[in-house]
N, C-alpha and C positions, 0 to 999 in steps of 0.2 A: 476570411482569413483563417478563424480557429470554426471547426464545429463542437459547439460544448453540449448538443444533445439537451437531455434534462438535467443536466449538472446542476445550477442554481437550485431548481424545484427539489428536487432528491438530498443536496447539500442542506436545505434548510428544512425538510423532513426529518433529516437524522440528525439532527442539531437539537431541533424538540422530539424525538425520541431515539434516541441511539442504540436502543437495545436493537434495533432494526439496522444492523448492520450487513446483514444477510440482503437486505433488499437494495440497499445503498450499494453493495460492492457489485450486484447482480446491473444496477444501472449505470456502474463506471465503465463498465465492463460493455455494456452496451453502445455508451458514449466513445471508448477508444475503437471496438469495433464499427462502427460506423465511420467515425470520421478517417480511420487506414484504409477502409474499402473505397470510399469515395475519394481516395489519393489527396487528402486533408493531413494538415499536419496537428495534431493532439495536442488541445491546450498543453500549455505550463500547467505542470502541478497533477495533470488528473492520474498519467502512470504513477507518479508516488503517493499520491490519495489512494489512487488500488491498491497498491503492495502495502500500505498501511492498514487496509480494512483487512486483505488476507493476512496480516502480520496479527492483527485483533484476533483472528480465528484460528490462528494456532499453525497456519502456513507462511514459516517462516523461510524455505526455501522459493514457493509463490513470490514473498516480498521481495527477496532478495534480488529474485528474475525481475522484476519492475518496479525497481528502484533502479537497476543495472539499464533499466530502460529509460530510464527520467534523466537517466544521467546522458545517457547518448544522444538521447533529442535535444538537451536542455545543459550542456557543459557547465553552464555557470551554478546547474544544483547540483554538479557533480561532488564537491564538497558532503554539503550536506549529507545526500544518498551515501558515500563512504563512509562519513560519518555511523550515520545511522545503522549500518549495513556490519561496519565491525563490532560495534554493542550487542547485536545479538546474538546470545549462546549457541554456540552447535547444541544440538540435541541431544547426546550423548554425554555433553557436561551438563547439561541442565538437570537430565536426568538423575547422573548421578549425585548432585548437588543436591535433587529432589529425597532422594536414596539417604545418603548421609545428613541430612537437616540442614544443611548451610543456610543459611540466612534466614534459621528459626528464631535464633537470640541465644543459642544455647550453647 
């Protein structure tokens, strides 16, 4: 039905160590390319588990593209994904937020 790849193995790798998110997102990635080549349709869940590892790493328009995809395979996380999807700063506010100390305390 779903090909999940090494998704468990790799899930419970980055669980005991998550600084390796680098390696995790490079096997999610692996996991959806596989299972689209082979005309498989992509667990639940693994396009938003990637756009949340690239979301960790500071590619917040990456996220955004596959969250935008969890939503289209997966309508019922479509919620969620919008959700998530409108919390994150454009870049240009963050920026400047960063600029000006917003949410220094000050």
């Amino acid at each position: 039905m779903y090909s999940w790849g090494s998704y468990s193995g790799s899930l419970l790798n980055y669980y005991k160590n998550p600084q390796e998110v680098e390696e995790f997102s490079t096997k999610l990635r692996e996991t959806i390319d596989k299972a689209e080549a082979a005309g498989g349709k992509v667990p639940p869940g693994v396009y938003a588990e990637y756009g949340y590892t690239l979301l960790e790493q500071g590619d917040e328009d990456g996220a955004a593209f596959w969250f935008s995809k969890e939503s289209e395979a997966w309508p019922e996380s479509a919620y969620l994904m919008q959700s998530v999807t409108s919390r994150m700063e454009p870049k240009g506010q963050a920026d400047e937020a960063a600029t000006n100390g917003a949410g220094s305390g000050s």
